[in-house]
C-alpha positions as CSV (number, residue, x, y, z in Angstrom):
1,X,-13.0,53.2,-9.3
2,X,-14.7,49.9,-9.3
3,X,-18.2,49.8,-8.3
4,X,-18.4,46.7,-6.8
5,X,-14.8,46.7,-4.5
6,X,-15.5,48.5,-1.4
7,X,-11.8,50.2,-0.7
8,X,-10.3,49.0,2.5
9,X,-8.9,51.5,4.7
10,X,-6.5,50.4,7.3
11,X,-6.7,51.9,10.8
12,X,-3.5,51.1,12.0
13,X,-3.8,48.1,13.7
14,X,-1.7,45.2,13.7
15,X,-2.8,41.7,12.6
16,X,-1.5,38.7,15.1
17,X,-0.8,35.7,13.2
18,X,0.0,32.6,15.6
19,X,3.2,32.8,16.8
20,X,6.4,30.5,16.4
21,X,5.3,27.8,19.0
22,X,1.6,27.6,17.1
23,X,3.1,27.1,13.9
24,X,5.3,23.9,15.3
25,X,2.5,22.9,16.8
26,X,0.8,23.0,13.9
27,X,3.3,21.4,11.7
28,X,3.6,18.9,14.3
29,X,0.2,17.9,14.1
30,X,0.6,17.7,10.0
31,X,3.6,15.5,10.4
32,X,1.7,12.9,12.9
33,X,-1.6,12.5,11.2
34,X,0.7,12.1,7.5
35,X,2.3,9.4,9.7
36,X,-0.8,7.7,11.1
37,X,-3.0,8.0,8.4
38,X,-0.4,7.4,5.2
39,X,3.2,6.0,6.2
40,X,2.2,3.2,8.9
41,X,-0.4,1.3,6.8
42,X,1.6,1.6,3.8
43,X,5.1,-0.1,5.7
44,X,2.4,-2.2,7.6
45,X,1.3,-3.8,4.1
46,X,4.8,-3.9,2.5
47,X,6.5,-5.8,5.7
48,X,3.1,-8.3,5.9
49,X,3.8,-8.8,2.1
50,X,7.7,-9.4,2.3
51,X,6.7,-12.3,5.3
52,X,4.0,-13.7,2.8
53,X,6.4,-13.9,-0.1
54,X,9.5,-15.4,2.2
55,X,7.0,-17.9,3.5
56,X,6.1,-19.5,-0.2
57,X,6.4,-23.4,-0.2
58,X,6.1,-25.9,-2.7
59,X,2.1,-27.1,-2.7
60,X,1.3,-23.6,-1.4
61,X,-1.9,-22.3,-3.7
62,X,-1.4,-18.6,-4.6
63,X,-3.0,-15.8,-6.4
64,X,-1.1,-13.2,-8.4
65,X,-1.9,-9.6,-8.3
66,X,-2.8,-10.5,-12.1
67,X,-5.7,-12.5,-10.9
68,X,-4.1,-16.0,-11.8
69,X,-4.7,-19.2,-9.5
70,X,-2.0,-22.0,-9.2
71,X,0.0,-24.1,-7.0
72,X,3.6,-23.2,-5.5
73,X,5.8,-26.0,-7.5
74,X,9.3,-24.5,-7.4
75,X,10.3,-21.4,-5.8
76,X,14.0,-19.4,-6.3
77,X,15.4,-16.3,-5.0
78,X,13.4,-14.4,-7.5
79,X,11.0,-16.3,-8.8
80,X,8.0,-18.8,-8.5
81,X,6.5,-21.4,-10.8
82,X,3.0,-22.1,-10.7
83,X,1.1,-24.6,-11.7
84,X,-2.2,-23.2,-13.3
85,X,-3.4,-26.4,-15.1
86,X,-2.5,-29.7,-15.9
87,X,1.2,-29.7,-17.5
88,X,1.1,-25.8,-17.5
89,X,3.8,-24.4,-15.2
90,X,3.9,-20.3,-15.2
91,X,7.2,-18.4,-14.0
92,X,6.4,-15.4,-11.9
93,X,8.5,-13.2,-9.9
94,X,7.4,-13.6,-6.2
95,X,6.6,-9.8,-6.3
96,X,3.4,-10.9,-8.1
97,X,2.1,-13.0,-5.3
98,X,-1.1,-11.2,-4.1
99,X,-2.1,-13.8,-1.3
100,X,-2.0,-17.2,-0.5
101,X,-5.1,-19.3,-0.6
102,X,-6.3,-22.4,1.6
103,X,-5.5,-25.8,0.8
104,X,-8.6,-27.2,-1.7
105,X,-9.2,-23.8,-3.0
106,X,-8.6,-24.7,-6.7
107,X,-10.3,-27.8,-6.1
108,X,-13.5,-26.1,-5.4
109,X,-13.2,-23.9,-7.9
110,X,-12.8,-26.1,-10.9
């Protein structure tokens, strides 16, 4: 016998567990805060994204999630071309577009 392990003797009695309507419950309650807390920002974010990238005009200033500046001067189905510096045009795929920035930005920034 281990020293340490008291043995446990059982006395007969039964151990309630919550029953069938407690464990929806429960699992309910799982399912809503998953919902609140993980799926409804998440699709929040994606559909306020998908209206930024439809939205993308020539003259627009943009930043890409790489952290590059430049002005909207073509756009496509697929794809945008930026402007980063004089006579440098970059091709991005509008997926990339992080946010739009207000008119001047790059102007103040330079």
């Amino acid at each position: 016998m281990i020293p340490f392990i008291s043995p446990a003797y059982a006395d007969g009695a039964v151990a309630a567990g919550p029953g069938m309507a407690g464990q929806l419950i429960m699992l309910g309650g799982f399912v809503l805060i998953f919902w609140l807390l993980i799926w409804r920002p998440q699709s929040k974010r994606a559909k306020e994204h998908k209206n930024l990238i439809a939205g993308l005009n020539k003259g627009d200033e943009v930043v890409t999630s790489g952290g590059i500046l430049g002005k909207v001067t073509n756009t496509t189905d697929e794809f945008v071309t930026l402007q980063v510096a004089d006579n440098m045009e970059l091709n991005f795929q509008k997926s990339s577009v992080a946010a739009t920035l207000p008119k001047g930005t790059i102007k103040a920034i330079k």
